[in-house]
C-alpha positions in Angstrom: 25.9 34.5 21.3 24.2 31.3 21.4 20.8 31.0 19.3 18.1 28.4 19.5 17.8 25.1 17.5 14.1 24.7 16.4 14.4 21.6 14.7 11.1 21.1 13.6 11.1 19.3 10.7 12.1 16.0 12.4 8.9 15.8 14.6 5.7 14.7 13.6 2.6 16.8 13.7 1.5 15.8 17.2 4.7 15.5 18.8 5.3 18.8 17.1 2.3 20.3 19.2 3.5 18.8 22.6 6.9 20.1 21.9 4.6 23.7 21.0 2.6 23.4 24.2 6.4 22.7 26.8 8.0 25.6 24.9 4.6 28.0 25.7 4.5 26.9 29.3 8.3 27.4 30.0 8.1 30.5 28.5 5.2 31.8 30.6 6.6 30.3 33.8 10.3 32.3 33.4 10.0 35.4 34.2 13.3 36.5 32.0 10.6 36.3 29.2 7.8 38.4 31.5 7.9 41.1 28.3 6.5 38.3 26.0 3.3 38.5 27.8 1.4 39.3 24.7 2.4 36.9 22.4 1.8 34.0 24.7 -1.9 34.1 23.7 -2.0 34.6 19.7 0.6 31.9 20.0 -1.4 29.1 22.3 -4.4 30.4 20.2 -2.4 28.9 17.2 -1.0 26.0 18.6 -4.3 25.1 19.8 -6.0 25.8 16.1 -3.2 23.7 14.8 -4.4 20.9 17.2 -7.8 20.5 15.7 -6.7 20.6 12.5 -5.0 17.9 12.8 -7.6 15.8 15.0 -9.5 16.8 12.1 -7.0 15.3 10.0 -6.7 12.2 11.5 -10.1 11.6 11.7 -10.8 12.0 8.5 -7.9 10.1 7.3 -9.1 7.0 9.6 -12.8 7.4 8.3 -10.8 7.2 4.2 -9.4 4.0 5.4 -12.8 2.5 6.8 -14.1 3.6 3.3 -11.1 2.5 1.6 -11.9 -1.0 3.5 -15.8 -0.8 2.1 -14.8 0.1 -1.2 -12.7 -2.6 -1.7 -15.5 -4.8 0.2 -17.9 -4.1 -2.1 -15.6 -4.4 -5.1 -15.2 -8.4 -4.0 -18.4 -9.0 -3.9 -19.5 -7.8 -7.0 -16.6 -9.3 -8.5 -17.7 -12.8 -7.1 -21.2 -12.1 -8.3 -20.0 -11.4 -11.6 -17.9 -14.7 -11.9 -21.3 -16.1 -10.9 -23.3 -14.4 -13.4 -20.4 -15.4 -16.5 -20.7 -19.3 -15.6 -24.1 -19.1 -15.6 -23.9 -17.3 -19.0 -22.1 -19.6 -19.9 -24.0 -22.2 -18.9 -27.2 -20.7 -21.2 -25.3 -20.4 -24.6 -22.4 -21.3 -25.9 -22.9 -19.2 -28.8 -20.2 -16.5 -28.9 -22.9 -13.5 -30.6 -25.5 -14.8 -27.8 -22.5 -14.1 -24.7 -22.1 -11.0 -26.4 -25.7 -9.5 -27.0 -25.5 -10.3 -23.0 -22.6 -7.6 -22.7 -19.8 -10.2 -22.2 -16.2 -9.5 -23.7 -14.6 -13.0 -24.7 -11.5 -14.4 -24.2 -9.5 -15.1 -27.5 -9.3 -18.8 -28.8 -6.0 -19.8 -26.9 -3.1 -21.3 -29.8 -0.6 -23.2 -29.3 2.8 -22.1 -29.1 5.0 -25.1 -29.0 8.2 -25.4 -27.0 8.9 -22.8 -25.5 12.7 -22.3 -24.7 14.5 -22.8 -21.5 14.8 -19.9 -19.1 18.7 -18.0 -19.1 20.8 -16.9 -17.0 19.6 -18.7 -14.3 21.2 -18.3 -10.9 20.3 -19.7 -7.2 21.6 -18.1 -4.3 20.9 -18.8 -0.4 17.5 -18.2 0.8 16.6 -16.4 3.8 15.9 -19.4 5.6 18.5 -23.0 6.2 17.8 -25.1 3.1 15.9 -22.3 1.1 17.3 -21.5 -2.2 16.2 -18.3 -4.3 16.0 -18.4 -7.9 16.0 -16.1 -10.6 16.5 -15.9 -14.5 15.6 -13.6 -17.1 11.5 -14.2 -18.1 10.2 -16.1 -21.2 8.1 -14.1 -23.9 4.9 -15.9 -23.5 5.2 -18.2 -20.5 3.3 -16.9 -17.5 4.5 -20.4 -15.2 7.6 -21.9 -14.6 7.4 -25.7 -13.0 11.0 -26.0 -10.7 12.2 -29.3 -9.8 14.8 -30.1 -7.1 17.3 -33.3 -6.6 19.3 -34.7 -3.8 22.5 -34.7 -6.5 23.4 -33.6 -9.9 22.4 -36.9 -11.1 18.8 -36.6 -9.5 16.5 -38.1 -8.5 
């Protein structure tokens, strides 16, 4: 006895409705399935309920994204305007209590570390691209750059 595949899960949510909306009109248009009658309305009523949700949804996920877009907008240029007002802070005063009555947090006085040891296990591999090479190596506590230096040959230059 054969039964039917419904494989739902692989389809998206609007594809999901067309496939809804060809199974409801086949149905009604073969009369072997005249007895379902009935059910063709509650189930078009749902299908079409299940549409607006998700025009719904998609609307409101596109208007998030326009928000997302002003949020972050407005996060830039406050941030500029910030870096702005700090200069010109510190531009005022140099005197560390006088930044901070003004709300500032300070950076720490930098120190100086001395030689800081050579990156290991450092190994280069063909890049994506002809004559690109990829690095990597394991990181240095402490160093946040690495300066890399290329050379025709071994012996440089």
């Amino acid at each position: 006895m054969p039964k039917i595949k419904l494989d739902h899960s692989r389809l998206d949510t609007a594809a999901y409705i067309i496939r809804m909306k060809e199974i409801s009109t086949a149905l009604q248009a073969a009369p072997v399935f005249g007895a379902l009658g009935p059910k063709f309305g509650p189930f078009d009523a749902l299908i079409a309920d299940l549409e607006t949700k998700n025009s719904t949804y998609n609307a409101t996920v596109q208007l998030g994204r326009q928000q997302l877009a002003e949020r972050d907008t407005a996060r830039v240029l406050v941030e500029d305007a910030a870096r702005a007002l700090a200069m010109a802070s510190e531009r005022e005063t140099t005197v560390e209590s006088e930044l901070q009555s003004g709300g500032w947090h300070l950076r720490g006085t930098p120190s100086v570390v001395g030689p800081m040891p050579a990156p290991q296990n450092l190994s280069a591999t063909g890049g994506d691209q002809e004559g690109e090479v990829d690095l990597t190596w394991d990181p240095v506590d402490g160093r946040d750059t690495y300066i890399g230096e290329q050379a025709a040959a071994a012996s440089g230059p």
